[in-house]
ZALOLUM-817755 format. One line per field, with one value per residue (C-alpha): residue number from 1; residue in one letter; x negated, y negated, z. Coordinates in steps of 0.05 Angstrom, whole numbers, plus 5000, padded with zeros to 4 digits. Example, Ala and Ser with C-alpha at 12.3 -4.5 7.8 and 13.67 -1.06 7.14 Angstrom:
num: [1_2]
residuo: [A_S]
x: [4754_4727]
y: [5090_5021]
z: [5156_5143]
***
This chain:
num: [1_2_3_4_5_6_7_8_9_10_11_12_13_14_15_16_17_18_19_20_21_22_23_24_25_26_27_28_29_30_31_32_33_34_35_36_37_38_39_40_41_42_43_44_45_46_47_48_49_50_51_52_53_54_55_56_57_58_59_60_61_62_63_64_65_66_67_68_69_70_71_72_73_74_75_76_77_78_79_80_81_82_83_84_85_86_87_88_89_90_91_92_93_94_95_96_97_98_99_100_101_102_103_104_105_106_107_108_109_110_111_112_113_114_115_116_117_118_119_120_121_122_123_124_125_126_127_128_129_130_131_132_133_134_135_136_137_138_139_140_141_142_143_144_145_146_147_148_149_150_151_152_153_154_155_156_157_158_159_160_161_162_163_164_165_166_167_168_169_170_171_172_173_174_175_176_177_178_179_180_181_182_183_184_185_186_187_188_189_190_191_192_193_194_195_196_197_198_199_200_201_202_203_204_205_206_207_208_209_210_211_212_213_214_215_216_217_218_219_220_221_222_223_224_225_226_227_228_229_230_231_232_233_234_235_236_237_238_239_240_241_242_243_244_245_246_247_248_249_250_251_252_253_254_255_256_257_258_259_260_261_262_263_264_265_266_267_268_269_270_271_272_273_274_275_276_277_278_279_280_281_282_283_284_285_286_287_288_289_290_291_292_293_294_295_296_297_298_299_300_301_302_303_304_305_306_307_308_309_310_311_312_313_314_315_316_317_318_319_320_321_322_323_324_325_326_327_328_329_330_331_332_333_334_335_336_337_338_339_340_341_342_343_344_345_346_347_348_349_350_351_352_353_354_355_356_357_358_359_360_361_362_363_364_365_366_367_368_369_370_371_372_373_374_375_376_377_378_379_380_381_382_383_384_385_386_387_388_389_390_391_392_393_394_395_396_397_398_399_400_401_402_403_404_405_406_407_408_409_410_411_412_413_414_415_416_417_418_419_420_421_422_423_424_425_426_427_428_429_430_431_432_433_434_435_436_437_438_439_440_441_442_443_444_445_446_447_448_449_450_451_452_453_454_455_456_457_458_459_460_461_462_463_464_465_466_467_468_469_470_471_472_473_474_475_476_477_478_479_480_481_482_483_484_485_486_487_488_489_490_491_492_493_494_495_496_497_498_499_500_501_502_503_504_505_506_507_508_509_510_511_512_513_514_515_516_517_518_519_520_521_522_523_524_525_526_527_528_529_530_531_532_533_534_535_536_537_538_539_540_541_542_543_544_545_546_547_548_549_550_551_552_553_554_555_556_557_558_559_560_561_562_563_564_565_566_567_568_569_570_571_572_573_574_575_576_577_578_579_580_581_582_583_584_585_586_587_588_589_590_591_592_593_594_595_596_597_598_599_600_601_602_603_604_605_606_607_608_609_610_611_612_613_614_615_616_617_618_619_620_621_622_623_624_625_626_627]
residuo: [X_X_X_X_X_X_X_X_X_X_X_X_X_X_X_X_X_X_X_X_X_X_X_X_X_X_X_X_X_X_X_X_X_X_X_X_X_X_X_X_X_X_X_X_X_X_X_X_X_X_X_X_X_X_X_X_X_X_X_X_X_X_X_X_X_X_X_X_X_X_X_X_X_X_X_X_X_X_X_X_X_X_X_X_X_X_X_X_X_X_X_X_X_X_X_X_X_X_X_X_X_X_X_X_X_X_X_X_X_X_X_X_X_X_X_X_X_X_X_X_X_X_X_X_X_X_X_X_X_X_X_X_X_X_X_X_X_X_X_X_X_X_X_X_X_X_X_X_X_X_X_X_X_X_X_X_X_X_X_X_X_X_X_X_X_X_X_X_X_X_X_X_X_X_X_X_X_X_X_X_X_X_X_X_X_X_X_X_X_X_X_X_X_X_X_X_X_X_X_X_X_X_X_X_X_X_X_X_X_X_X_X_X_X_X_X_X_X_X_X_X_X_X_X_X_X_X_X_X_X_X_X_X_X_X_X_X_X_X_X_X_X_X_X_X_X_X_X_X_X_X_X_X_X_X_X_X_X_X_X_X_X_X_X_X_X_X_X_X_X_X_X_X_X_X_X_X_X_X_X_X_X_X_X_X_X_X_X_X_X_X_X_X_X_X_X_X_X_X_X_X_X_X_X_X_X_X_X_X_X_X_X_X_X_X_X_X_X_X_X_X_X_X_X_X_X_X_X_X_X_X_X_X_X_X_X_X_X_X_X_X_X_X_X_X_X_X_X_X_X_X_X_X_X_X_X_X_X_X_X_X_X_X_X_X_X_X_X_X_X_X_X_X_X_X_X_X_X_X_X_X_X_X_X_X_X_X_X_X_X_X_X_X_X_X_X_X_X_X_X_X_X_X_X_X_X_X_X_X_X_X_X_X_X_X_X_X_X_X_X_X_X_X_X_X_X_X_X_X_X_X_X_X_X_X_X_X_X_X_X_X_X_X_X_X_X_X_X_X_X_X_X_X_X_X_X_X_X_X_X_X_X_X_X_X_X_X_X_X_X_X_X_X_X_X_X_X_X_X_X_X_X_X_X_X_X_X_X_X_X_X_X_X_X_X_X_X_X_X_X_X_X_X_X_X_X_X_X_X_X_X_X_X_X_X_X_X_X_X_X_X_X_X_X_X_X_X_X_X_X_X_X_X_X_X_X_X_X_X_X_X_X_X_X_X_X_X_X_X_X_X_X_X_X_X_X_X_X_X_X_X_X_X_X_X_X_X_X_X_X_X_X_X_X_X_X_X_X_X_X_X_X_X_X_X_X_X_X_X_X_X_X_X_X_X_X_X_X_X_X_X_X_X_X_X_X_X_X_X_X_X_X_X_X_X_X_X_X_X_X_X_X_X_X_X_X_X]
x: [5000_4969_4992_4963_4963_4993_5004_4962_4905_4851_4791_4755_4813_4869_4862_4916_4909_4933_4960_4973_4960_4981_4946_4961_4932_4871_4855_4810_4813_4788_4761_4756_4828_4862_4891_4894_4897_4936_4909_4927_4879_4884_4944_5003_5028_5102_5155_5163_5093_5078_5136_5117_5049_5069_5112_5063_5012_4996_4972_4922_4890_4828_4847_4855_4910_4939_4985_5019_5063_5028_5072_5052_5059_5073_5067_5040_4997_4930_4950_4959_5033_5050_5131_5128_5112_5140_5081_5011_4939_4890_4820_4777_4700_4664_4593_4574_4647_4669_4732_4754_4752_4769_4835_4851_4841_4887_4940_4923_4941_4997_5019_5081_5113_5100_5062_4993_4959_4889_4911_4950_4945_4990_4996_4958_4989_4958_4899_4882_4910_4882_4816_4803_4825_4808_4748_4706_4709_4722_4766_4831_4873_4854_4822_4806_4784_4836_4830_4769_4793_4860_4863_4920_4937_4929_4963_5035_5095_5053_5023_5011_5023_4982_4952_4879_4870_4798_4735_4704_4750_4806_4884_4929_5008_5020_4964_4890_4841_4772_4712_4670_4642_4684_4697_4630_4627_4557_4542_4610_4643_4712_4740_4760_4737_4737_4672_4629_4634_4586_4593_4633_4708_4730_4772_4760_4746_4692_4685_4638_4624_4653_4610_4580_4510_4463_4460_4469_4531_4554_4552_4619_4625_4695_4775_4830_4900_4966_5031_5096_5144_5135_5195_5215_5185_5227_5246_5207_5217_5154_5138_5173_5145_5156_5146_5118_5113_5071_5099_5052_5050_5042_5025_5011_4992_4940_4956_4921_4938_4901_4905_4942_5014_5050_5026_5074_5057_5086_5078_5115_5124_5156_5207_5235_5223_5168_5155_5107_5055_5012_4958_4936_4970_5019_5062_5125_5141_5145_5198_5228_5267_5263_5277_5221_5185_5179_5157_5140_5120_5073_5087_5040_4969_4903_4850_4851_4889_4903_4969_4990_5035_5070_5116_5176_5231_5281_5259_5302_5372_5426_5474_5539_5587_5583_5576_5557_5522_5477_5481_5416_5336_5285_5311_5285_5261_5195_5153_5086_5060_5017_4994_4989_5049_5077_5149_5189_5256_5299_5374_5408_5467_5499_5566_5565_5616_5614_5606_5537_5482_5442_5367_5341_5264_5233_5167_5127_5081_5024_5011_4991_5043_5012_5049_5019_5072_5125_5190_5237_5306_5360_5427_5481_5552_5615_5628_5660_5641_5591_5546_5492_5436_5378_5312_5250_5203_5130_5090_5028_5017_4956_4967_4984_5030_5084_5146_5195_5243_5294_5262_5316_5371_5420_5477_5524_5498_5539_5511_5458_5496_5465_5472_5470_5462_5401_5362_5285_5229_5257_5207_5191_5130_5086_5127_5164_5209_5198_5252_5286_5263_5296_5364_5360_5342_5314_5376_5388_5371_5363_5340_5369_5340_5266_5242_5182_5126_5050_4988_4983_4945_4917_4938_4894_4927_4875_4861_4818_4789_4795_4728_4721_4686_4623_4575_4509_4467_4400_4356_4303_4259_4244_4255_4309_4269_4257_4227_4289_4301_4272_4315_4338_4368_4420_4434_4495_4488_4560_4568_4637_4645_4671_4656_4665_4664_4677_4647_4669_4605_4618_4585_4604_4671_4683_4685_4618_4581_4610_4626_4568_4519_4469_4483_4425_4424_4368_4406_4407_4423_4398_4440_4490_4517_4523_4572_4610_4666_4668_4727_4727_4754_4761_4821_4832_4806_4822_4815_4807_4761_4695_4660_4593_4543_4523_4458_4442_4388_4343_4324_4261_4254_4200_4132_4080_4011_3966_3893_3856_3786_3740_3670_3646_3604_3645_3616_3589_3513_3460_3386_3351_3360_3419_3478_3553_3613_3674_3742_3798_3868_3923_3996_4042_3991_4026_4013_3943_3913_3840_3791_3734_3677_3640_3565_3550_3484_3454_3507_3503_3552_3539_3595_3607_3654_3686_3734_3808_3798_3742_3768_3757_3702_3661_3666_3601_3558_3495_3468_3397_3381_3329_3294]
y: [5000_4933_4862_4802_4735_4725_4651_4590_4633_4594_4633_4611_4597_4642_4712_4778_4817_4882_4870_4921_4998_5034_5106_5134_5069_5042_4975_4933_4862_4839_4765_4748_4783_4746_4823_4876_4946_4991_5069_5128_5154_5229_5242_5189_5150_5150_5105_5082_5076_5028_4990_4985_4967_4915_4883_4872_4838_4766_4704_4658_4607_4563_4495_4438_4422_4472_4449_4493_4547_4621_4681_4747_4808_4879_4933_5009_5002_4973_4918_4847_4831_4753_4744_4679_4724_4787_4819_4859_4844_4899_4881_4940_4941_4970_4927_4909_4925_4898_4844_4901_4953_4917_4900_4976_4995_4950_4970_5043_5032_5046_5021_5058_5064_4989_4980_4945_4892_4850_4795_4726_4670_4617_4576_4563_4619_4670_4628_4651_4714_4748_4706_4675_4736_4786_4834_4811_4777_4798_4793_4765_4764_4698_4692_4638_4698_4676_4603_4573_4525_4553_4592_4636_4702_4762_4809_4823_4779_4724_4754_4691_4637_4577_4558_4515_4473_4445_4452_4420_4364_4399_4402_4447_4451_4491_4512_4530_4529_4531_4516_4448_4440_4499_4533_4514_4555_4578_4636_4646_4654_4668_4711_4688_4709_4689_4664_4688_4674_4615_4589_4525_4526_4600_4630_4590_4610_4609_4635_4689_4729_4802_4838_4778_4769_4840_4813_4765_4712_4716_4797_4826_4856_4888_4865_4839_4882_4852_4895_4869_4830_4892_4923_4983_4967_4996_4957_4972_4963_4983_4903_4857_4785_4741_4665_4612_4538_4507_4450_4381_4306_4309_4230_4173_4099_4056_3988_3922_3852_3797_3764_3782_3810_3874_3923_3969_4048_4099_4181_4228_4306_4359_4382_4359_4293_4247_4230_4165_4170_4129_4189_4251_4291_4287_4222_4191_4187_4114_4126_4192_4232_4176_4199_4226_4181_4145_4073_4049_3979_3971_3916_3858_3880_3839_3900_3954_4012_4084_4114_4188_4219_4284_4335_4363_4408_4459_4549_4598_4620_4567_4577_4614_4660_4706_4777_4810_4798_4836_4853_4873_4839_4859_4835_4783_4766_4790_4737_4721_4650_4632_4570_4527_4498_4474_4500_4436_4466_4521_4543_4597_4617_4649_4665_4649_4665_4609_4533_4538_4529_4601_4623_4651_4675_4678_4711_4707_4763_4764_4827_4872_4858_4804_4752_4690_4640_4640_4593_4594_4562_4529_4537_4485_4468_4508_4579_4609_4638_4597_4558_4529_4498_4475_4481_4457_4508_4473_4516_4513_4579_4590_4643_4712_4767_4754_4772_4723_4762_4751_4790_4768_4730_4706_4740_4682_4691_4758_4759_4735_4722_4751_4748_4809_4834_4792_4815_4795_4781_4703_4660_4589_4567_4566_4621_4686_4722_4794_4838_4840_4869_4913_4923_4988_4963_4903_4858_4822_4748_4717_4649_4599_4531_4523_4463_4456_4407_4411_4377_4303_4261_4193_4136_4076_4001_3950_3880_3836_3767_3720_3697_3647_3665_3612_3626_3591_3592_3581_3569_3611_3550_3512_3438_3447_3418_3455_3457_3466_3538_3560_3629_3601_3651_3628_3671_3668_3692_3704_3698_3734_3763_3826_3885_3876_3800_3775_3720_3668_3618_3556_3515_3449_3470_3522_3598_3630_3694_3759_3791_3796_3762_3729_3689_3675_3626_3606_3544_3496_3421_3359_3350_3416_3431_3505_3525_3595_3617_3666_3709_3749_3814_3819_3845_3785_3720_3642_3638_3680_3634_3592_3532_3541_3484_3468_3458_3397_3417_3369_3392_3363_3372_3416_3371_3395_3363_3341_3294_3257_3230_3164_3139_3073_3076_3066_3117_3164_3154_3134_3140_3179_3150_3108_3115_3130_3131_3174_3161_3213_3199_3245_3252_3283_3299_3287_3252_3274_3308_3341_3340_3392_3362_3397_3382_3430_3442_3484_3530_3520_3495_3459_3444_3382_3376_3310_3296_3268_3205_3177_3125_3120_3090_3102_3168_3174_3220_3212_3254_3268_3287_3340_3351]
z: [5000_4978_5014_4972_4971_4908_4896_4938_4965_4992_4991_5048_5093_5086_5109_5131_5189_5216_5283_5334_5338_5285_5293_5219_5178_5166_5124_5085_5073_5000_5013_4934_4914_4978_4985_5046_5026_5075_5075_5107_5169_5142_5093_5074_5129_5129_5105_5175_5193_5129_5141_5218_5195_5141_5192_5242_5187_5206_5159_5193_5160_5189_5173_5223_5178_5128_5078_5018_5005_4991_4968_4987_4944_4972_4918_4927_4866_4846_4805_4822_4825_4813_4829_4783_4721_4747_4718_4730_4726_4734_4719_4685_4690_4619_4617_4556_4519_4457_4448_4391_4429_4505_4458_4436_4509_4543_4489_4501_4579_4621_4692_4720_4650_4632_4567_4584_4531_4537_4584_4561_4612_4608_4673_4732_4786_4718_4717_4799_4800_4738_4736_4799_4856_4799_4828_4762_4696_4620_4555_4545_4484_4461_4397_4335_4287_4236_4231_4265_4316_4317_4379_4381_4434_4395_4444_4489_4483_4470_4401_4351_4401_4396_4459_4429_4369_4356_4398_4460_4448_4423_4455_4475_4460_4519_4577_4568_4623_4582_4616_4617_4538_4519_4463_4436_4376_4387_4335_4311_4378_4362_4428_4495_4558_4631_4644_4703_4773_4782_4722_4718_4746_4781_4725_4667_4602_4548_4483_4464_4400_4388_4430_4473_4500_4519_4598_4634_4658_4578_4577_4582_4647_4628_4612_4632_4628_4639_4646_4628_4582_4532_4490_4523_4591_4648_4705_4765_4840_4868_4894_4930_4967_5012_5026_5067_5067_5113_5147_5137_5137_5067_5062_5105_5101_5140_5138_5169_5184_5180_5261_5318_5301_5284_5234_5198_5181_5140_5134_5105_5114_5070_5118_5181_5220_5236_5301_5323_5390_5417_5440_5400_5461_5504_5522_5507_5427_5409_5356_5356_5301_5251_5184_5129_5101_5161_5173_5242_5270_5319_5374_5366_5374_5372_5357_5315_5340_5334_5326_5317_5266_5286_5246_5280_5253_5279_5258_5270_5270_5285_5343_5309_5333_5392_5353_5417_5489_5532_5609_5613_5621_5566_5505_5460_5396_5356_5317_5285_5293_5230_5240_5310_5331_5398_5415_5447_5461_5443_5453_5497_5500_5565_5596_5676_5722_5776_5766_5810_5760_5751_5722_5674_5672_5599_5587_5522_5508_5458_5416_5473_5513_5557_5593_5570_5592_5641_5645_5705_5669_5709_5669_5690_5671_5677_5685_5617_5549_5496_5550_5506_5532_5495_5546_5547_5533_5518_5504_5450_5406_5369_5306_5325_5345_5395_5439_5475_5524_5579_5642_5695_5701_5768_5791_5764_5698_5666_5607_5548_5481_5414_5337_5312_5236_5232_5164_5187_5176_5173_5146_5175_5154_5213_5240_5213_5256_5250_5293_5362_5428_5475_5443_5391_5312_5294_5280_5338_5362_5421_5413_5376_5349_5356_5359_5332_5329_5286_5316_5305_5251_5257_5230_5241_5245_5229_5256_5214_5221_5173_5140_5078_5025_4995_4936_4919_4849_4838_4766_4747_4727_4804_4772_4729_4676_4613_4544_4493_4480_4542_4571_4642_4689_4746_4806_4852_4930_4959_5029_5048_4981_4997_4977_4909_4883_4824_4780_4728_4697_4668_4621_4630_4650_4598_4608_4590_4614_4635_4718_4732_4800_4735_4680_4620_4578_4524_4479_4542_4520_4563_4617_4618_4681_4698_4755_4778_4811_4859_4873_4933_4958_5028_5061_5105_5077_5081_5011_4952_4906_4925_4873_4878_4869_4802_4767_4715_4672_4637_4566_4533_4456_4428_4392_4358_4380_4335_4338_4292_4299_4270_4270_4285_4218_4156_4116_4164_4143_4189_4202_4253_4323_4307_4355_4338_4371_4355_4366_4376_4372_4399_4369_4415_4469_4533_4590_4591_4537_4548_4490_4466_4418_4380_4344_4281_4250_4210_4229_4310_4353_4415_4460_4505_4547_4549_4616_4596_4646_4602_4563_4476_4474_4530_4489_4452_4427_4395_4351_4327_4252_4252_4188]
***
C-alpha cells in the first residue's frame, strides 16, 4: 500500500509518518517521491490492519508557517496516482535507451488493465509528480521530428497536440515547462526529455537527439509511462485521496506614518477570521473576530511598534441534533493535529438533572495514551435536554496523534450527548479527525466546534521623522573658467535623498541630461548656468523636490598663437664684432608669453634662454661671425 503526497509536496518540509503500533506493517518513507510505502512484516497484512495503519498516518511539515493545500494519494500499486488527472506515472530505468524504442515500450505496457504510453505532461501538478517526485529522469512523448520547431506529443490522448512552436524563444499554446535556453537544437535534437536532477529547474525539460549523449546528465537514464485517458481503459478503484488546506495569513500590510498619530494595518487569511494582538503570546485581542481581510487602527503612537496578526476559525462538526447520548466516562473523539495550533474553546453538549451547575473532567491523550492535559469543566444553567456550553479549553498542540475523552462526570450530569453516523477521517487543515473513542465503531462525536487559532505573525507599524531633502553640484574644472569646448563634468551630492533619488539638469532653464548623480557637457557657451533638481524618495519628507545651486561658467574662445621677429639692421648684414638686437613680437600670446632663441651655425644650435620679464629691447644677442 503506497500513501503519497500527490499534489503540493514540499520536499524538504513535508513528510508522513506511521503513528502507533501496528505489529503486521512495516514502512519506508521516500523523501524525493513525497510517498510512504506500507509493507507487510511477514505475509499481507489484512484489510483491517492497512486500514488501521493508514488511519493512524500523520502529515507534519517543518515550517514556522506552512501555507498550501497537499492531496494525498492512497493506491496499492507502484505508480504515482494524481486525482487532478485521474491518471498514472511510473518511471522505468533502461540507461542509455533510445526515444524509439523508450516510445514502443511505454506503448507495450500495462498497469491494471489501463493501456500505458511515453508520458505527456501538460500542467504543473504533471510537471511534479511525473518529473519532479519521479525516482529518476527520461523520455516523454514530446517530439519536433516532423517539423523542426513544431513540437508536438507523439503519444496517448494527447497524440498530435501542439504544445512548442520555435526554439529557446519560442511559445507555447497550451503548457511547456522546458528548461533555461531550451530546446536548443544542438545536433539535431528533436526528442524531449526531463532533464537531470541538478540541472536547471526540478522537472523541466530539454531536448536531446534519438539516442541522447553516451554518459553523463544528457544520457538517458530511462522513461517516463503514463496510464490513462486510453480507449478501452477500464475504470479502476484501486486509489482514492484525501485533502488538506492549511490554514494561513495569506497576506498582510505594514504601513507607516509620518509623526505621531495612528497607523492603519491590514492581513488577510484564506479561511476564518483575523484577530489583532498587541504581544506574540498571550493577552487580550485588540480587535477580535473582525472580518477577512482585516484592517486595524492602531491608537496614536509616537514609535514604531509591533503588532500581531492571528488566524482563528471554527474545525469540526457543528452542534446538530441529539442522535444519541452516553451514560458512561471514556468516550471521545480520535484526531491527528498536523500543523501547531492552539485549541481556544470547544462545545459540549450535556443533559443535567438539577439546576446546580455539575463537572465534567476532559483528558487529552497523545498517541500512547498519555495524559498530556487536564481540564476540570463547570457546566451551569438549567437542568434539561440540549445544555450547550462552549468551554475554554487552551491548550497548544504540536503535530501528532491524539485522543480527547470524557473521564468523569457529576452526579447531576446524566448524560454526554453524541452525533452519531459520523463518516471520518474529517479533514480541517491543521487537524483531521480520525474516529471516536470508547463507544464501539468509529462514528461517533463528542466535541463540537473547535475553535481554533495558528501562531501569530508580525506586522510592524512605522513611525518616521520628517527630513527635507537638499542637493549640491560641483564643476569638474575648480574656477569655472574654461577654454571653449572643454568637457566639464557637474556632480550633485543629495543630502536626504532617499534611497533612490532622482535628477533633472538644466541648462539655463531647459531640460538636459539624463537620471543620473553627473551631468557632462563639452559645447559650454560664456555665461551658461547649469542647475539640477533633485527629487527625493523618502517615506516621510517635508518636501519632495530640492533646487540645487547653480554654476555660471565663463567660456573663453580658442586662439592660435603665433610670433614674429626683427633686426635692428635693415638688411641683416653686418661686420664682425658689430652688435644687433632682435625683436620678437607675439600674436595671441597671453598674459605672459616665454620666449626660446635660437643661434644657428654651420649647422649647430646654441640655445639661450631669454626670461619673459625682460623687456624687447633689452633683448639682445650678439653674435660673432667665425670664418
Amino acid at each position: 500500500m503506497y500513501v503519497q503526497i500527490s499534489s503540493g509536496y514540499v520536499l524538504g518540509q513535508d513528510t508522513l509518518t506511521l503513528t502507533g503500533v501496528h505489529p503486521t506493517i512495516t514502512t519506508s518513507w521516500n523523501a524525493t517521491e513525497g510517498k510512504l510505502t506500507l509493507s507487510g512484516v511477514s505475509g499481507n497484512p489484512t484489510y483491517l490492519e492497512f486500514t488501521a495503519a493508514i488511519e493512524a498516518i500523520v502529515f507534519s511539515n517543518t515550517s514556522i508557517n506552512p501555507n498550501g493545500q497537499r492531496v494525498f494519494s492512497i493506491t496499492v500499486g507502484q505508480a504515482n496516482y494524481l486525482e487532478s488527472t485521474d491518471h498514472y506515472y511510473q518511471y522505468i530505468p533502461n540507461t542509455g535507451i533510445s526515444w524509439l524504442n523508450a516510445k514502443n515500450a511505454a506503448a507495450s505496457s500495462t498497469y491494471y488493465g489501463l493501456q500505458g504510453y511515453l508520458a505527456t505532461i501538460t500542467s504543473m501538478d504533471e510537471v511534479q509528480i511525473s518529473g519532479i517526485q519521479a525516482s529518476g529522469a527520461g523520455w516523454i512523448g514530446g517530439t519536433d521530428e516532423e517539423t523542426e520547431g513544431v513540437w508536438k506529443w507523439a503519444s496517448g490522448p494527447e497524440a498530435g497536440t501542439i504544445f512548442w512552436n520555435g526554439g529557446i524563444n519560442g511559445s507555447t499554446p497550451n503548457f511547456s515547462f522546458w528548461n533555461t535556453n531550451e530546446p536548443n537544437n544542438q545536433g539535431e535534437e528533436d526528442y524531449a526529455h526531463v532533464t537531470a536532477p541538478g540541472v536547471g529547474q526540478p522537472g523541466s525539460w530539454n531536448d536531446l537527439s534519438l539516442t541522447g549523449a553516451t554518459s553523463g546528465n544528457y544520457q538517458p537514464k530511462g522513461y517516463i509511462v503514463e496510464y490513462g485517458g486510453m480507449p478501452g481503459d477500464p475504470v479502476l478503484h484501486i486509489s482514492t485521496t484525501a485533502t488538506i488546506t492549511i490554514p494561513q495569513i495569506t497576506s498582510f500590510t505594514n504601513a507607516s506614518n509620518c509623526g505621531n498619530g495612528a497607523v492603519t494595518l491590514q492581513a488577510s487569511a484564506n479561511i476564518g477570521n483575523v484577530n489583532w494582538y498587541a504581544n506574540s503570546t498571550g493577552g487580550t485581542s485588540l480587535q477580535s473576530n473582525t472580518t477577512n481581510p482585516s484592517s486595524f487602527t492602531t491608537p496614536s503612537i509616537n514609535a514604531t511598534t509591533s503588532y500581531y496578526v492571528e488566524q482563528q476559525y471554527n474545525a469540526g462538526l457543528g452542534v446538530g441534533t441529539n442522535t444519541g447520548n452516553v451514560t458512561t466516562t471514556g468516550v471521545g473523539v480520535a484526531f491527528n493535529v498536523h500543523t501547531a495550533f492552539t485549541l481556544n474553546s470547544l462545545v459540549i453538549r450535556t443533559r443535567k438533572s438539577s439546576n446546580a451547575d455539575g463537572s465534567l473532567t476532559v483528558l487529552i491523550k497523545n498517541s500512547i495514551g498519555t495524559v498530556v492535559s487536564t481540564h476540570n469543566l463547570v457546566v451551569p444553567g438549567v437542568s434539561g435536554n440540549n445544555n450547550n456550553v462552549t468551554y475554554n479549553i487552551g491548550y497548544a498542540f504540536s503535530p501528532g496523534i491524539y485522543t480527547m475523552e470524557v473521564s468523569a462526570m457529576s452526579a447531576n450530569i446524566s448524560r454526554v450527548y453524541f452525533t452519531a453516523g459520523v463518516a471520518y477521517p474529517l479533514n480541517y487543515g491543521v487537524v483531521s479527525f480520525t474516529g471516536n473513542v470508547g463507544n464501539g465503531a468509529g462514528s461517533y462525536n463528542y466535541f463540537y466546534d473547535w475553535n481554533i487559532s495558528l501562531p501569530r505573525q508580525e506586522v510592524v507599524a512605522t513611525i518616521g521623522s520628517n527630513v527635507t531633502p537638499s542637493v549640491s553640484i560641483t564643476s569638474s574644472d575648480a574656477d569655472n573658467s574654461i577654454c571653449s569646448g572643454t568637457s566639464v563634468t557637474f556632480t550633485a551630492t543629495p543630502v536626504n535623498g532617499g534611497s533612490a533619488p532622482s535628477y533633472q539638469w538644466k541648462l539655463n532653464g531647459a531640460n538636459v541630461g539624463t537620471n543620473s548623480a553627473t551631468y557632462s557637457n563639452s559645447t559650454l557657451a560664456n555665461n551658461d548656468v547649469v542647475t539640477v533638481v533633485m527629487t527625493a524618495n523618502n517615506a516621510c519628507q517635508t518636501a519632495s523636490t530640492a533646487n540645487g545651486n547653480s554654476i555660471t561658467t565663463a567660456v573663453t574662445n580658442t586662439v592660435s598663437p603665433s610670433v614674429s621677429m626683427v633686426s635692428d639692421d635693415a638688411d641683416n648684414f653686418v661686420c664682425n664684432g658689430t652688435s644687433v638686437t632682435f625683436t620678437a613680437t607675439a600674436t595671441n600670446g597671453g598674459s605672459a608669453p616665454t620666449y626660446q632663441w635660437k643661434v644657428i651655425d654651420a649647422g649647430v644650435e646654441t640655445f639661450f634662454a631669454i626670461p619673459s620679464s625682460v623687456p624687447p629691447f633689452l633683448r639682445k644677442l650678439s653674435r660673432v661671425a667665425l670664418n
